[in-house]
C-alpha positions in Angstrom: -80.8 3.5 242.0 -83.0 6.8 242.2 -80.5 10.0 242.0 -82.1 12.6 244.3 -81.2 16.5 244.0 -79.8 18.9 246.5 -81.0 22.4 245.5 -78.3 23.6 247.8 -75.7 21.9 245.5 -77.1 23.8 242.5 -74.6 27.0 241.2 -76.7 29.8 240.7 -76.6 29.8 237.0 -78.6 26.4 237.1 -81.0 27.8 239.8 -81.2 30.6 237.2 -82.1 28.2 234.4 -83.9 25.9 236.1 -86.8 29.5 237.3 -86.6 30.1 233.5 -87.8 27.0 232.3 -90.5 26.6 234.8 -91.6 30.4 234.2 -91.7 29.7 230.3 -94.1 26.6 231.1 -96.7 28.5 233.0 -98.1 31.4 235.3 -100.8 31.5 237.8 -102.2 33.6 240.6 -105.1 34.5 241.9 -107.2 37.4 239.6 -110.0 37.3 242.0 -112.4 36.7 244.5 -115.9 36.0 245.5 -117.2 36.2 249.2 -121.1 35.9 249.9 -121.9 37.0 253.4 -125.4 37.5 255.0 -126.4 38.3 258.3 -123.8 39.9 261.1 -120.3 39.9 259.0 -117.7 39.0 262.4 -115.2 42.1 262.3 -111.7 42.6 263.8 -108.8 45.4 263.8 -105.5 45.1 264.8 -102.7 47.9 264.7 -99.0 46.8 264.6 -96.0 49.2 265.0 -98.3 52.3 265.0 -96.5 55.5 264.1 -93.3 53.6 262.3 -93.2 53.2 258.9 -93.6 49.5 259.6 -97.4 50.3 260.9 -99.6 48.1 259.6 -103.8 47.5 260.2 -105.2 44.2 259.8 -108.8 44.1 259.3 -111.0 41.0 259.9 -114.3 40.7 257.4 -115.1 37.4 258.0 -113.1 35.1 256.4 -111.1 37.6 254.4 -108.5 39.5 256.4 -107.3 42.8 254.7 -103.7 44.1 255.6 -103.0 48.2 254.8 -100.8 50.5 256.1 -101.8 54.1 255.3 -105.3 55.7 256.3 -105.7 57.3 252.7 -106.3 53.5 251.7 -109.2 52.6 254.1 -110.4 56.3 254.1 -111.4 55.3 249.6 -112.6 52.1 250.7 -114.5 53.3 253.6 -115.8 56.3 251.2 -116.6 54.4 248.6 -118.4 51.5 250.4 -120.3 54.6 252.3 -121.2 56.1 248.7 -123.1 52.5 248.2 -125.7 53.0 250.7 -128.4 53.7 247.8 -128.0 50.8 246.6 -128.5 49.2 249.6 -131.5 49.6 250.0 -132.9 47.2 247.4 -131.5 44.9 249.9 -133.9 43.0 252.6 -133.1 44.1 256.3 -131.7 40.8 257.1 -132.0 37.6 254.9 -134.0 34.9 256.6 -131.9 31.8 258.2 -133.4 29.8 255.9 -132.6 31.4 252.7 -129.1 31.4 253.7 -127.8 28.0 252.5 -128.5 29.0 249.1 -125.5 31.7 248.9 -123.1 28.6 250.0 -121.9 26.8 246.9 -120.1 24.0 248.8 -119.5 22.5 252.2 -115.9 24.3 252.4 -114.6 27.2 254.5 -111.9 29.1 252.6 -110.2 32.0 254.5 -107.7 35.0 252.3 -105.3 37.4 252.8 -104.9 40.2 250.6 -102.9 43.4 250.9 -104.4 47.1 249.6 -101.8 49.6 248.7 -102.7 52.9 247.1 -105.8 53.6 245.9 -107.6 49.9 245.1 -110.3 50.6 242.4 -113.9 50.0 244.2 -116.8 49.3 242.5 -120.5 48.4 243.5 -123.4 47.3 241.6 -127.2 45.2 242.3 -127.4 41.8 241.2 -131.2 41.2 240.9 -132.8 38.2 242.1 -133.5 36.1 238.9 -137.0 33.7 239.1 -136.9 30.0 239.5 -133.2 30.8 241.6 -132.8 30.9 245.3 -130.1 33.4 245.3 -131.9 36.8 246.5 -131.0 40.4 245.2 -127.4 40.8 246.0 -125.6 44.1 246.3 -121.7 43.3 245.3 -118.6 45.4 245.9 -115.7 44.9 244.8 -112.4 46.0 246.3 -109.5 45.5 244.4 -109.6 41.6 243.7 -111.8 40.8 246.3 -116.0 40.7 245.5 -118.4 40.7 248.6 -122.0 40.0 247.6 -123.8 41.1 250.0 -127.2 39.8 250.8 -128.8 42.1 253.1 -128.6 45.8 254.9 -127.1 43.7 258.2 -124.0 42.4 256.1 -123.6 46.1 254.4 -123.8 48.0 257.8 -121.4 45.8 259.8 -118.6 45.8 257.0 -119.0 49.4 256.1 -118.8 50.3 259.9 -115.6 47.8 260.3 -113.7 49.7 257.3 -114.6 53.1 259.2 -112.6 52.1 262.3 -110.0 51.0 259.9 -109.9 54.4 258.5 -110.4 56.2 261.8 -107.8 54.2 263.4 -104.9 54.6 260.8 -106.1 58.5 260.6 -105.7 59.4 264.2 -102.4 57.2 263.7 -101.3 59.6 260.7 -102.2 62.7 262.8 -100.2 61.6 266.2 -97.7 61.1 263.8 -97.5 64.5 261.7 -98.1 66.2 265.3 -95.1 65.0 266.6 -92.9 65.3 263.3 -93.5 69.4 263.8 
């Protein structure tokens, strides 16, 4: 006869225990990640409890959504995806249909959530297209833990204009708000 647990039925000092050994076996999470996009990136924003200090901005990039709450975040990450633009360039105007398969590395369709707080360090940099490879010159940013490669000017443009609303959106939000404080 199998003897089942009720994790109801456990006191808390065996709940205690129980966390301790499992945290002393192991640890994961998720350090990072990779998104590829090409083309026309879909973009959505969405504005709960504006003006409370329960506001919050969702932000649709595809398959990532983005969840902040204060403009000062998306104003960095709009500025600093802005202050990419030269690199850009190196980038064709819009990557052919047919090259795109080579940026997939699977048939799967994975969607994230992240949250940005503060000031999320932003960095960008050219990956050059390497012979005998199909993947073309990429130009990859990285927000936080998140890494978009982006494949042409199409995908830059229609993020970097998404995180502008973002930023616009949560600064007029910011400004109703102090305007009414005084």
């Amino acid at each position: 006869m199998a003897t089942t647990m009720n994790t109801r039925a456990l006191s808390t000092s065996t709940k205690r225990t129980i966390h301790e050994e499992e945290a002393a076996r192991g640890f994961s999470s998720v350090g990072s990640l990779a998104v590829r996009v090409a083309g026309w990136v879909p973009t959505r924003v969405d504005l709960r409890f504006a003006g409370t200090p329960q506001q919050q901005l969702g932000l649709s990039l595809g398959t990532v959504l983005v969840y902040m709450a204060t403009h000062l975040t998306a104003h960095q990450i709009a500025e600093k995806w802005a202050a990419a633009a030269p690199a850009a360039r190196v980038l064709s105007q819009s990557l052919p249909r047919d090259r795109r398969p080579a940026l997939s590395s699977g048939p799967w369709l994975v969607s994230a959530m992240v949250r940005f707080a503060g000031a999320p360090t932003v960095t960008t940099d050219v990956m050059t297209s390497q012979p005998g490879r199909d993947v073309p010159t990429l130009l990859r940013v990285q927000v936080g833990p998140v890494t978009w490669e982006l494949a042409d000017a199409v995908a830059y443009t229609s993020m970097l204009n998404a995180w502008r609303v973002a930023a616009d959106l949560l600064e007029a939000r910011a400004d109703a708000a102090s305007v009414r404080a005084s």
